[in-house]
C-alpha positions in Angstrom: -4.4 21.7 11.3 -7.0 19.2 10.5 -6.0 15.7 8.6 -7.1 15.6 5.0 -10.8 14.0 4.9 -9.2 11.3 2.3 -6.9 9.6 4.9 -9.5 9.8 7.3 -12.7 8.7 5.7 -11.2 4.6 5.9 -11.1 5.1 9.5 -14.6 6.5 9.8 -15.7 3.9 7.4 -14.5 1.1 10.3 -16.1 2.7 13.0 -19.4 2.8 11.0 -19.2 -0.7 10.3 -19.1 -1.6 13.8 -22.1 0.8 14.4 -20.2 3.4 16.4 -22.1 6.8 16.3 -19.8 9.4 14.9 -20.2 13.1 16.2 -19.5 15.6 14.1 -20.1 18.8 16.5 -20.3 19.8 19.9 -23.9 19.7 19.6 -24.2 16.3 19.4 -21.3 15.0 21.7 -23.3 17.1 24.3 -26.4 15.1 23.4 -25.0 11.6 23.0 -23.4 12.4 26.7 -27.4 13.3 27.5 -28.8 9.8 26.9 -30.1 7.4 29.3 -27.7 4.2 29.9 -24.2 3.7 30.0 -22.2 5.5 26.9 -18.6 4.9 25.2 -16.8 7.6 23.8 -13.4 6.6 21.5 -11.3 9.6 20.5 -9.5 8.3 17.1 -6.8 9.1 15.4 -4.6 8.6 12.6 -1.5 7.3 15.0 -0.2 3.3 14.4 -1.6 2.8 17.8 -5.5 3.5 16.6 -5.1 1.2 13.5 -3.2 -1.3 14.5 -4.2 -1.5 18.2 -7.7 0.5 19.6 -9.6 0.3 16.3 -9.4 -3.6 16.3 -9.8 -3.8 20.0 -12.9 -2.0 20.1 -14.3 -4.2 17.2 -13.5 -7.1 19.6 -14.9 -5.9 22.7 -17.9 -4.4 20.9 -18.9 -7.9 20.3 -19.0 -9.3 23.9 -22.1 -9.8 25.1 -22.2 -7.3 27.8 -21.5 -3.7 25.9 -22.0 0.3 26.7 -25.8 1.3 25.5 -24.3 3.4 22.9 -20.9 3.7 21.6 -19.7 7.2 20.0 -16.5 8.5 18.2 -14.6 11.8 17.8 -11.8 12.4 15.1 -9.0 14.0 16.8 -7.1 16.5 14.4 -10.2 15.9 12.3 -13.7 16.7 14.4 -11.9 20.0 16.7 -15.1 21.1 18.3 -16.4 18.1 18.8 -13.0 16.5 20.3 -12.6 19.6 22.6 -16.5 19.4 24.0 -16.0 15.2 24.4 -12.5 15.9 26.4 -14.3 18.7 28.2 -16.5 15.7 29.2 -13.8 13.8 31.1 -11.4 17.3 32.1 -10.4 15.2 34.4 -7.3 12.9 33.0 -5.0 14.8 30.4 -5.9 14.6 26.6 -4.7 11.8 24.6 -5.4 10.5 21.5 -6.4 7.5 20.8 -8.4 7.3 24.1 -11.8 5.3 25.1 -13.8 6.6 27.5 -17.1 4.9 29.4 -19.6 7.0 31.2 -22.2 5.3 33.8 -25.0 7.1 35.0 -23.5 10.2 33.4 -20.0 10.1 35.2 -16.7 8.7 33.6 -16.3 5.2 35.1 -13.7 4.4 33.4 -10.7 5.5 30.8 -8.2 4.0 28.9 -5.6 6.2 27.7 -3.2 6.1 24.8 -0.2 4.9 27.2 -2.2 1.8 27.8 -3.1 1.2 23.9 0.2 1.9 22.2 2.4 -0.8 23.7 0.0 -3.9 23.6 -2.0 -5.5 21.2 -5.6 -5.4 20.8 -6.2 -8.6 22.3 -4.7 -7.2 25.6 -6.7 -4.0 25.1 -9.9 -5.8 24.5 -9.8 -8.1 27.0 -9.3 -4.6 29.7 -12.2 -2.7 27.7 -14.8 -6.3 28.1 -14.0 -6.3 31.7 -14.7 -2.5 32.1 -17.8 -3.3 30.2 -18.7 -6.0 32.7 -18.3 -4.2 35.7 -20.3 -1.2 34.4 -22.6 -1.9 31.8 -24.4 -4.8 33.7 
């Protein structure tokens, strides 16, 4: 069952300000996957771990200087179709939610699953996104 669009619009509202795309539908997951350069996708979610870990570290590493071509978000539990078709995008490791993928010449090159956000803090998690960002995005 989806979360209630109150809770959630705070959330969206902090990925907006750090000018991460949302996508609303399988439509345009499949076309933000499409464009040229390297992408980042970041499944939210209402968990502790999102807020209080993967939100903040993706504001961090957003800032370094070296940074995906276009960052993206699904709402898991909020966006369905559009969480299924940006999983479906990396079948490959199991679901999990909060989750950051990074795609490189349209290939995932690299995923950071919930097990390695909910445990550490954002520093930690920034600092492993920046150097995935530096060995991909250059």
């Amino acid at each position: 069952m989806p979360y209630d669009p109150m809770l959630v619009e705070p959330m969206r509202q902090d990925m907006r300000a750090m000018s991460v795309e949302e996508l609303l539908d399988a439509s345009a997951v499949d076309s933000f996957i499409e464009r040229a350069g390297t992408k980042l996708v970041f499944v939210n979610s209402v968990c502790g771990c999102a807020a209080g870990q993967a939100r903040p570290a993706l504001r961090i590493a957003l800032q370094h200087g070296v940074r995906p071509d276009h960052a993206g978000t699904v709402f898991a539990g909020q966006d369905l179709d559009a969480t299924a078709r940006a999983r479906s995008h990396f079948a490959q490791v199991p679901p999990s939610s909060p989750s950051i993928a990074l795609f490189k010449d349209g290939e995932l090159a690299y995923f950071m699953p919930r097990h390695m956000i909910e445990s550490r803090d954002a520093q930690s998690i920034a600092f492993d996104l920046v150097g995935a960002f530096e060995e991909h995005c250059k």
